[in-house]
C-alpha positions as CSV (number, residue, x, y, z in Angstrom):
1,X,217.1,110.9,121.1
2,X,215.3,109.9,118.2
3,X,214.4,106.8,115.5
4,X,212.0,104.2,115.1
5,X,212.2,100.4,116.2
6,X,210.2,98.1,114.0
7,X,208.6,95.4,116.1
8,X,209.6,91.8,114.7
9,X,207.5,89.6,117.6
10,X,203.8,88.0,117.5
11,X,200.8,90.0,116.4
12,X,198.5,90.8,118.9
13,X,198.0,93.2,121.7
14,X,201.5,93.7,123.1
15,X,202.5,95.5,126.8
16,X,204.7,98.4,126.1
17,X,206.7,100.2,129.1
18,X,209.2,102.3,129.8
19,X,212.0,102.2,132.6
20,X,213.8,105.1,134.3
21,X,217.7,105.0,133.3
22,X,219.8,107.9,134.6
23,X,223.4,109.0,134.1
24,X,223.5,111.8,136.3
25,X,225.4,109.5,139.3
26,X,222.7,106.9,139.6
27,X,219.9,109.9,140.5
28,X,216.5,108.7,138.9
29,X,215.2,112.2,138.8
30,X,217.4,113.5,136.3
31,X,217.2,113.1,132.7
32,X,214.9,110.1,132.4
33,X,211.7,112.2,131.5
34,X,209.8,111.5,128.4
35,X,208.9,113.8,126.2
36,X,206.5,113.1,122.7
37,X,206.6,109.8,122.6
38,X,204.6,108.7,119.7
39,X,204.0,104.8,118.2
40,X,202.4,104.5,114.6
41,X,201.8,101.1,113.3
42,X,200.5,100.1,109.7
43,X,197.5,101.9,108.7
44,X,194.2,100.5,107.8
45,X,192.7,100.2,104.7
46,X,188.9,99.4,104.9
47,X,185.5,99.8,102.3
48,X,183.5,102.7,103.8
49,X,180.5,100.6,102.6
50,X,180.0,96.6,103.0
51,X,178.0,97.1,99.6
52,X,176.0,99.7,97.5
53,X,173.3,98.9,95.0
54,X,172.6,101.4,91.8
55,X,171.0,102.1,88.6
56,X,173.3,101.2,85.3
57,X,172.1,104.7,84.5
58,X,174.3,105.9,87.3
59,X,177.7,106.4,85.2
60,X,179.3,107.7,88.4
61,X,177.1,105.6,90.8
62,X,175.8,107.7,93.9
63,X,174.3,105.3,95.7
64,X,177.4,103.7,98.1
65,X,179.7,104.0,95.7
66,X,183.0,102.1,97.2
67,X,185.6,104.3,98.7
68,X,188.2,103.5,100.3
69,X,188.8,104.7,104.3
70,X,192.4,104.8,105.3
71,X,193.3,105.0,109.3
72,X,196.8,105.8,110.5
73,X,200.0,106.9,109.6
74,X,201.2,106.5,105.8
75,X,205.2,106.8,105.7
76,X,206.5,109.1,103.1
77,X,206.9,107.7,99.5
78,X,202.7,106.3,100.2
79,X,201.3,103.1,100.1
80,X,200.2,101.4,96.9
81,X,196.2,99.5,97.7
82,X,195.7,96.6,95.3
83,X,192.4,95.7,94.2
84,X,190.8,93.2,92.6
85,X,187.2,93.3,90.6
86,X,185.4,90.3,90.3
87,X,181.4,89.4,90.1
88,X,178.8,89.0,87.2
89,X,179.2,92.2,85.8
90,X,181.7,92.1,82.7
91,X,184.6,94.3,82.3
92,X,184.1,96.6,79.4
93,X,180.7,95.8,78.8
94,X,179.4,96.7,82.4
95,X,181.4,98.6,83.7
96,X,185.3,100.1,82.7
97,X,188.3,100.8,85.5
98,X,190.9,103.5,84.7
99,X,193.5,100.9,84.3
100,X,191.3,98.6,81.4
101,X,192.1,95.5,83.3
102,X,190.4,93.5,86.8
103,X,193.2,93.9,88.7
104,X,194.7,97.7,89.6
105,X,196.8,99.5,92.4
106,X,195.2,102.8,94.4
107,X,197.7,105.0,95.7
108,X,197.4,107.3,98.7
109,X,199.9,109.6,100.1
110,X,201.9,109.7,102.9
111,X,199.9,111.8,105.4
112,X,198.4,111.3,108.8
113,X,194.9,110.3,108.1
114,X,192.2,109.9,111.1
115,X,189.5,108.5,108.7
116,X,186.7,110.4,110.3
117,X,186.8,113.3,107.0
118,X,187.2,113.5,103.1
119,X,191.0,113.6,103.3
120,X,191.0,110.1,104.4
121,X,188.7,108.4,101.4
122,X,189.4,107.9,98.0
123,X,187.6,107.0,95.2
124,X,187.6,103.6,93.5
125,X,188.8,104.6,89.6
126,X,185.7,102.5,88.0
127,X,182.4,103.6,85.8
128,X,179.5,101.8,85.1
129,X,178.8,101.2,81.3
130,X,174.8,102.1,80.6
131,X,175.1,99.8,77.6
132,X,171.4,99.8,77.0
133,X,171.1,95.7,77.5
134,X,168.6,94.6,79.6
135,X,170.3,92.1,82.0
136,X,169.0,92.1,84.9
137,X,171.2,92.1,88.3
138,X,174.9,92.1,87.9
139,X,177.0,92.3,90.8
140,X,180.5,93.7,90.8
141,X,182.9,92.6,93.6
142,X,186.2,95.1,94.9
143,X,188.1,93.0,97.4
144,X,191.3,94.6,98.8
145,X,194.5,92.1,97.7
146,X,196.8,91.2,101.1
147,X,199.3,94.0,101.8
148,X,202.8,94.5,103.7
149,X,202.1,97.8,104.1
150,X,198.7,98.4,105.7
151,X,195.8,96.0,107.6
152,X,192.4,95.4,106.1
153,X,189.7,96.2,107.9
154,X,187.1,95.3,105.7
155,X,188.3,93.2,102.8
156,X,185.4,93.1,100.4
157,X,182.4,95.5,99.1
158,X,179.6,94.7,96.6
159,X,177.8,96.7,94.2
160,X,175.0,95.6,92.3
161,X,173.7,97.1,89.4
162,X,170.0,97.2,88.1
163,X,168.2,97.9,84.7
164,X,165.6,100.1,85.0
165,X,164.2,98.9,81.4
């Protein structure tokens, strides 16, 4: 037998058993073994870093740059991460996103990720602007928007941004 049964109850930690049921005239040694039983919840989506700090120089910033860590199964078709990008720093003048706007989606593949190598992070599509300006500390802010399809571990990560005028 095979299938999946999506759990409707509480969140939490939850007891999960299993009870012997036999056919073969009532005899509880035949037929009732298990055999690759395997749960997957939602995977989790976290920041690999709570926050980074980094020259405007750094187009591609090296120091923390946020990634994103995903734990857990992803069904097929993926999941789609929304992010938001907030702070001090100014869109378009401090730094740019690959979708021009504040607001975009990451998407990661279905797959089986254990987050513990490179398969299971991926890159947050932004660059830094060296625009020349002196400015001072600017701070830009990802935070990861609430999801049906995956837990946040970690729902925010900083990076600031200093001139080095």
């Amino acid at each position: 037998y095979t299938g999946t049964v999506p759990y409707t109850g509480a969140s939490g930690n939850q007891p999960v058993g299993f009870a012997a049921f036999s056919t073969a005239g009532a005899n509880n040694t035949i037929g009732n073994f298990l055999d690759e039983v395997q749960f997957a919840g939602k995977p989790v989506v976290e920041f690999t870093a709570s926050s980074g700090d980094g020259a405007e120089s750094e187009i591609n910033p090296t120091t923390n740059p946020p990634k994103l860590r995903i734990v857990g199964l992803v069904p097929t078709g993926g999941i789609s991460v929304p992010i938001s990008v907030s702070g001090t720093a100014i869109l378009g003048t401090d730094y740019n996103t690959t979708s021009g706007t504040s607001n975009f989606n990451i998407t990661v593949p279905a797959g089986n990720y254990d987050g513990s190598d490179a398969t299971s992070v991926f890159s947050i599509p932004f660059t830094v602007v060296n625009n020349n300006i002196p400015q001072g500390v600017r701070t830009i802010l990802f935070t990861l928007q609430p999801s049906s399809s995956f837990f946040a571990s970690s729902t925010m990560n900083r990076l600031q941004l200093h001139d080095l005028r």
